[in-house]
C-alpha positions as CSV (number, residue, x, y, z in Angstrom):
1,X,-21.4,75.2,-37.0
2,X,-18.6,73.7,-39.2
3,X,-17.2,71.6,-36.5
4,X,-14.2,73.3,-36.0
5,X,-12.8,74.3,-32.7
6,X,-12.0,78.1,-32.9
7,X,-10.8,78.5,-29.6
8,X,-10.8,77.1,-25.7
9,X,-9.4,78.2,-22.7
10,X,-8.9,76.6,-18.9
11,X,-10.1,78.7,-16.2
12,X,-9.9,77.3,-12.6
13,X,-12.8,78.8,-10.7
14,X,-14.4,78.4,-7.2
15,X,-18.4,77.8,-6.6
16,X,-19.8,81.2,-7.8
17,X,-21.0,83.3,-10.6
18,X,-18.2,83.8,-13.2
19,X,-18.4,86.1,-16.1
20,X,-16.3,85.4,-19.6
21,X,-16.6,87.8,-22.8
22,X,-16.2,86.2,-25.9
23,X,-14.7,87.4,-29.1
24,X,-16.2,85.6,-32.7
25,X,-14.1,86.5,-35.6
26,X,-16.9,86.9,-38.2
27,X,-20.8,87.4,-38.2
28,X,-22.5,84.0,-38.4
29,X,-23.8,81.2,-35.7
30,X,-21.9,79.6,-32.9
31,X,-21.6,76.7,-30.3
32,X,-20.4,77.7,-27.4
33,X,-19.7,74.5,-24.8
34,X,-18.7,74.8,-20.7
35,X,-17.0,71.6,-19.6
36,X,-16.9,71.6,-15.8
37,X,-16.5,68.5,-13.1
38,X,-20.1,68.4,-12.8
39,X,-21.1,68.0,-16.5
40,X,-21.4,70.0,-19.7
41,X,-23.1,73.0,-21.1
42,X,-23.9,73.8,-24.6
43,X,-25.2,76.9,-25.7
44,X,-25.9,78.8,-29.6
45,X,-24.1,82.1,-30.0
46,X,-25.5,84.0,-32.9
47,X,-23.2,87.1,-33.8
48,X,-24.4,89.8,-35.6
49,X,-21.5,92.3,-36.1
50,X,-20.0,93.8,-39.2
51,X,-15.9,93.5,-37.3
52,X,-13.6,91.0,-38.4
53,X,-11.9,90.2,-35.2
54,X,-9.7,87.4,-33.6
55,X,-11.8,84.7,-31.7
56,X,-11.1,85.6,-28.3
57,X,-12.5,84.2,-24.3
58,X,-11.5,86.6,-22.1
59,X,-11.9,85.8,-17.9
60,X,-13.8,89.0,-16.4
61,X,-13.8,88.0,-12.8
62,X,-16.4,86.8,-10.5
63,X,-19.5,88.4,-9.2
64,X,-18.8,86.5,-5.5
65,X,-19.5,83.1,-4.0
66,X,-23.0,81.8,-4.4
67,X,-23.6,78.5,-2.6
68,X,-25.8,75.7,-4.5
69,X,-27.6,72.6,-4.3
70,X,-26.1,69.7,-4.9
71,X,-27.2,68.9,-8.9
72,X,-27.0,65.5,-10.7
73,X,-27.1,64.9,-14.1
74,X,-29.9,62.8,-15.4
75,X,-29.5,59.9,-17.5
76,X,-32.6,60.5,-19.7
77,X,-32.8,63.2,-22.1
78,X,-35.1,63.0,-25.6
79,X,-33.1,64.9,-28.6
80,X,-35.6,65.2,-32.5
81,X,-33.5,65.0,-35.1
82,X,-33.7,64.5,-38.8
83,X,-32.8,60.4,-39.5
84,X,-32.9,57.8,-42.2
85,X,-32.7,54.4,-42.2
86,X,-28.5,54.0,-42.9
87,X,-27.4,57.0,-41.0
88,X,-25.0,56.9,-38.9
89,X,-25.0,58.9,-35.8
90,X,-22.2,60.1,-33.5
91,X,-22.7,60.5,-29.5
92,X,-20.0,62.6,-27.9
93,X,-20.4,61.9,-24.7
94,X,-19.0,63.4,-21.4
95,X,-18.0,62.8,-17.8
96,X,-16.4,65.0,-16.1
97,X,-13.1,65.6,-18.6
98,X,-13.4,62.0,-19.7
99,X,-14.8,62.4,-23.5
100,X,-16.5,59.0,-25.4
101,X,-17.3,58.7,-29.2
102,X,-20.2,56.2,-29.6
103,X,-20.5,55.5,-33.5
104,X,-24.2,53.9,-34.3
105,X,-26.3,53.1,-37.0
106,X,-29.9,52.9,-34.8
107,X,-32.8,50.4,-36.2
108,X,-35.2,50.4,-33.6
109,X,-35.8,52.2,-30.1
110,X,-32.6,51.2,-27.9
111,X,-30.4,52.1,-24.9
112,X,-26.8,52.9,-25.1
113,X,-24.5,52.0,-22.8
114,X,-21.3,54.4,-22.3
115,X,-17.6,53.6,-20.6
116,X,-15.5,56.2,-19.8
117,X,-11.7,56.1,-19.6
118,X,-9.0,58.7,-18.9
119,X,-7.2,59.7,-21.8
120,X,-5.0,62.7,-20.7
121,X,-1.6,64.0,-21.6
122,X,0.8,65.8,-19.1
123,X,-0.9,69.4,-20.4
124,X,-4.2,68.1,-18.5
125,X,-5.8,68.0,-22.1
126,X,-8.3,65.2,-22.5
127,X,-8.8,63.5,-25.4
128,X,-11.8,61.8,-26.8
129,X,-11.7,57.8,-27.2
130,X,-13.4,55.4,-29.4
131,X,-14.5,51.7,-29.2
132,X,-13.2,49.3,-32.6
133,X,-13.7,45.8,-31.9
134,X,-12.3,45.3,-28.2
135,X,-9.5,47.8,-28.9
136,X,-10.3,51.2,-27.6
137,X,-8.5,53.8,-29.9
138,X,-7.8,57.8,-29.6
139,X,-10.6,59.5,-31.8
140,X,-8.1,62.4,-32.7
141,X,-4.6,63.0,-33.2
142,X,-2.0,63.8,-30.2
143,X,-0.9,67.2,-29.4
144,X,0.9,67.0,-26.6
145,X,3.6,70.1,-27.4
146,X,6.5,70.3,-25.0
147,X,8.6,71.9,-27.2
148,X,7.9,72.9,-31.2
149,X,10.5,73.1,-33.5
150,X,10.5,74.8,-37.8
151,X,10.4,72.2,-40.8
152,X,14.1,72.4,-41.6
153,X,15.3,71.0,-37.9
154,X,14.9,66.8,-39.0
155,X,17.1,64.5,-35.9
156,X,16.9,60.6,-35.6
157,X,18.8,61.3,-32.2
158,X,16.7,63.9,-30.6
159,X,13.3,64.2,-29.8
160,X,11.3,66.6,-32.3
161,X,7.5,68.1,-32.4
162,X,6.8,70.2,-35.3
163,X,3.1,72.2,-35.7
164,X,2.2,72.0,-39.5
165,X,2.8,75.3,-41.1
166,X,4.6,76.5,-38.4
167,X,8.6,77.8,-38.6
168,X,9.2,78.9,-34.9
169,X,10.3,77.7,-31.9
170,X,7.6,79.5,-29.6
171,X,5.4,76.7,-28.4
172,X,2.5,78.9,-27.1
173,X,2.8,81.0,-30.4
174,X,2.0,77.2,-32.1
175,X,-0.8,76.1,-30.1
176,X,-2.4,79.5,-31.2
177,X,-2.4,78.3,-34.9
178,X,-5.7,76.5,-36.4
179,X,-3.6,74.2,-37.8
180,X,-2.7,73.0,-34.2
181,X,-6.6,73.4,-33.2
182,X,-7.4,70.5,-36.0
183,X,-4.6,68.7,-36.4
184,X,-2.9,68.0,-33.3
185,X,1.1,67.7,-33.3
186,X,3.3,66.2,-36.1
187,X,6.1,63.7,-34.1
188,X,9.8,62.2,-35.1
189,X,10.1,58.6,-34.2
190,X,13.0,59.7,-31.6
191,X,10.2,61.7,-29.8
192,X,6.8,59.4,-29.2
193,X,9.2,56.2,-28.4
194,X,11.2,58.2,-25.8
195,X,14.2,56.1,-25.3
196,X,12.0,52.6,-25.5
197,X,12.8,49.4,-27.9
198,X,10.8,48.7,-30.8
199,X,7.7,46.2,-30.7
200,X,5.6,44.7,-32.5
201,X,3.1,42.1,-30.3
202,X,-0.3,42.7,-29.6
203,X,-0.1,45.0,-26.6
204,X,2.7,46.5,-27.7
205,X,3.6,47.7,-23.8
206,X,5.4,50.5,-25.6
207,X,4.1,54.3,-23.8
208,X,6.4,56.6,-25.4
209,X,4.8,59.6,-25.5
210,X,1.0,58.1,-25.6
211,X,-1.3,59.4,-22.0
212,X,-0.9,57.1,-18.6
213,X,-3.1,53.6,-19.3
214,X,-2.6,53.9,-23.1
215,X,0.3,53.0,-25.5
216,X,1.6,53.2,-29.0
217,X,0.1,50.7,-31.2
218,X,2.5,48.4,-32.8
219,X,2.3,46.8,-36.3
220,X,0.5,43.8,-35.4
221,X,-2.2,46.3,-33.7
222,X,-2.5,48.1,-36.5
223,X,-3.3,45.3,-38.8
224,X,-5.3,43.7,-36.0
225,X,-7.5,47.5,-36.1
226,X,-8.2,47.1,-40.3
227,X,-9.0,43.4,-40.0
228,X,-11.3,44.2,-37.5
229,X,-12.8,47.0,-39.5
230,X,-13.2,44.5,-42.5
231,X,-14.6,41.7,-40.5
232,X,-17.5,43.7,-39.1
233,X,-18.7,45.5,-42.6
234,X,-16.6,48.7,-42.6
235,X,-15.8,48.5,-45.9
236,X,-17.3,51.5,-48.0
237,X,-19.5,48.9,-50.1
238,X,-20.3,46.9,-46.8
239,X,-18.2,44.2,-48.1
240,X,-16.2,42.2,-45.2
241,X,-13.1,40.7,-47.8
242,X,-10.2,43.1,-49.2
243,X,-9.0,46.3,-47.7
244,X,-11.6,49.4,-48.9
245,X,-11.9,50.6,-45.2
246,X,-10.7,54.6,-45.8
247,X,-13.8,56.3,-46.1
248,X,-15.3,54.5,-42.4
249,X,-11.7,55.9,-41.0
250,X,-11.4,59.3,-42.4
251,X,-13.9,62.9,-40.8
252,X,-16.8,64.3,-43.5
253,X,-14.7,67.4,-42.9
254,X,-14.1,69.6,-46.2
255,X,-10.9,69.6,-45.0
256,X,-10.0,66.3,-47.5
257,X,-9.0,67.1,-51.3
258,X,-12.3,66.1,-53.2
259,X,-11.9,63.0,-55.0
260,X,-14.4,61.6,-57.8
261,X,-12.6,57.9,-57.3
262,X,-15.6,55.4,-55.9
263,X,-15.6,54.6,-52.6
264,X,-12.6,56.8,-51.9
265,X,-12.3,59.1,-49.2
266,X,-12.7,62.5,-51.1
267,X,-15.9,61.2,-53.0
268,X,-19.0,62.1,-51.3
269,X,-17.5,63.2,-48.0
270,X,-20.7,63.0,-46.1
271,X,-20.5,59.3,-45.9
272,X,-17.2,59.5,-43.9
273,X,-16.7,57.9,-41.1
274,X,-18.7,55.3,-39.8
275,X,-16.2,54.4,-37.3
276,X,-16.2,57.4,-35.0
277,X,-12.1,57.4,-35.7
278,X,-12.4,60.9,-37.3
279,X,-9.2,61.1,-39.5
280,X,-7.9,64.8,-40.4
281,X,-5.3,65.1,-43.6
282,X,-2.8,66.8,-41.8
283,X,0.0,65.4,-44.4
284,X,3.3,64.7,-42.8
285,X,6.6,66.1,-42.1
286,X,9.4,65.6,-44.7
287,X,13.1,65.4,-44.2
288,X,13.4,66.8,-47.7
289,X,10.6,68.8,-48.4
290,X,9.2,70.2,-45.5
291,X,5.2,70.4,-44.7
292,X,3.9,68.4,-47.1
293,X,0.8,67.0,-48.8
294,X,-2.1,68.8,-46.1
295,X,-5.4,68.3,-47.3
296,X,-4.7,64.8,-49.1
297,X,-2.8,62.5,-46.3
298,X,-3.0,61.0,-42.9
299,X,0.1,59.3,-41.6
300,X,0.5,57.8,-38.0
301,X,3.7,56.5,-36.4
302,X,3.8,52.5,-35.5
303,X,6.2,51.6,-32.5
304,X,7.7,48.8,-34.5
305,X,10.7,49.2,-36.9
306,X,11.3,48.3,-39.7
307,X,14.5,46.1,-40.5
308,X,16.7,49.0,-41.2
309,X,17.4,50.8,-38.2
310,X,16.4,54.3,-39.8
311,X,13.0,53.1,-40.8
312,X,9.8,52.4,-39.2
313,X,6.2,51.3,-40.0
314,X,3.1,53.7,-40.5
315,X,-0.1,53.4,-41.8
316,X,-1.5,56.5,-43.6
317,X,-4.8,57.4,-45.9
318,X,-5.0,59.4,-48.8
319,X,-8.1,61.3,-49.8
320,X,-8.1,59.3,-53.6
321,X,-7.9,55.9,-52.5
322,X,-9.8,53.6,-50.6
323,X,-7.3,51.7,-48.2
324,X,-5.9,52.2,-45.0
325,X,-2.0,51.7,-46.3
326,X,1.1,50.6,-44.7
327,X,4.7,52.3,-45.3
328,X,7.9,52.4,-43.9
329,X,9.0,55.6,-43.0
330,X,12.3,57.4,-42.4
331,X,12.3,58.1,-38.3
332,X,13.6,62.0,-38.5
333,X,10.0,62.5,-40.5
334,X,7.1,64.1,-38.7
335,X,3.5,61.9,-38.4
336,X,0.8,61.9,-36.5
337,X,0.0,59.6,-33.3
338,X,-3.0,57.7,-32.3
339,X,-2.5,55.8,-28.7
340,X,-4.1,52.7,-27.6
341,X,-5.8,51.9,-24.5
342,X,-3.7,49.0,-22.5
């Protein structure tokens, strides 16, 4: 009920009736969704037991082939739900494995409109997307994992994923930790870019590590995103002049430091994000210190480098403030990635 993801597991399947157990870890109320090509399932899962236990979806087998009829999903469905004027609600909304974030703040009776594009990384994970202006952004962080490596391994010359918290080099062993659930994958410069030169136009053209159709955004896009954001009334006081854009950016998780600042992301965290962009503080990876600052910082990589040749842009939020900030960063340091659409 928190919003986190516990657990998910890929099970290919033929037509038939299939039967899963599923582990909670504590006593308490559950959503439990089934994602197939013909649509999506949600269910409540209420448990009752006393047993701390790891969360667990275990494949049973299945019962035997069982033809249907053909199904189609219906485009009307009427959902009650507690609403005041100012409120701003998010759609998730799916075809097939293609996932859309629809932020609105609803006035009157109205029909919504959804596009769908893929956003999938070589792992067959899909990623949910999210309209800002014209550009179409990644609504969470990357974690595409081919390899994972501890803290204290930093390279500007090879290619380096690190999981935040995480000191091995087991990449299943990673994408079992929570932090890897919420936070997606931490990235050296050397590793999203792979191999490609530095840009920084609209359109970057730069793939790198981003999913087929989408690319890294450069600096110009990134500034192009807040101005955008600023334009249109994002601001936390509704303002469209200055840069107070953070809270509409960052999730109303509790995973954010509380802050007492006004406007800033850690005050008040239910009026987070307007936007739909869902920002998590995973902190970043430091060349001196290790996992750092978790719980208080976002950082994402730009494909654009700064004039010295061990230094490239980022933007990054911080849970006291109320910007969306740019910094140059040193390329063997581990940050987050958000991909455009092309």
């Amino acid at each position: 009920m928190e919003g986190k993801i516990l657990l998910s597991k890929t099970q290919p399947l033929i037509q038939g009736n299939h039967r899963f157990q599923l582990c909670f870890p504590n006593p308490g109320l559950y959503y439990v969704t089934v994602l197939t090509n013909d649509g999506t399932l949600s269910y409540k899962a209420v448990y009752t037991g006393s047993n701390q236990q790891l969360s667990e979806i275990q494949y049973l087998g299945s019962d035997g082939f069982m033809p249907v009829k053909d199904q189609y999903k219906s485009a009307h469905t009427e959902k009650s739900l507690d609403y005041s004027e100012g409120d701003v609600v998010h759609y998730t909304v799916f075809s097939r494995g293609n996932i859309t974030v629809i932020s609105d703040e609803p006035a009157t009776t109205k029909a919504i409109e959804v596009e769908f594009y893929e956003c999938k990384d070589p792992d067959d994970r899909n990623y949910k997307i999210v309209k800002i202006g014209t550009q179409w952004w990644m609504a969470e962080n990357l974690a595409y994992l081919p390899s994972v490596s501890p803290s204290t391994t930093g390279s500007y010359t090879n290619s380096r994923y690190y999981v935040y918290g995480y000191q091995g080099y087991d990449v299943e062993e990673a994408k079992k930790t929570q932090s890897f659930r919420d936070y997606g994958v931490l990235y050296n410069w050397r590793a999203i870019m792979k191999g490609e030169a530095s840009s920084n136009t609209n359109h970057s053209g730069v793939r790198g590590i981003c999913p087929s159709g989408w690319h890294l955004p450069s600096d110009i896009e990134w500034n192009a995103f807040r101005d955008n954001l600023i334009a249109t009334g994002y601001n936390y006081d509704r303002t469209k002049s200055n840069n107070k854009i953070a809270k509409s950016l960052a999730s109303n998780s509790d995973l954010w430091y509380t802050d007492f600042s006004i406007g800033s992301i850690g005050n008040n965290l239910s009026l987070n994000n307007r936007s739909g962009f869902s920002s998590l503080p995973v902190g970043y990876r430091s060349d001196i210190s290790g996992f750092i600052y978790i719980r208080f910082y976002s950082y994402w990589w730009s494909c654009t480098e700064y004039s010295h040749h061990n230094l490239a842009w980022a933007r990054y939020l911080f849970s006291g403030d109320v910007f969306l900030s740019r910094e140059y960063m040193f390329k063997n340091e581990g940050l987050s990635v958000r991909c455009v659409k092309n």
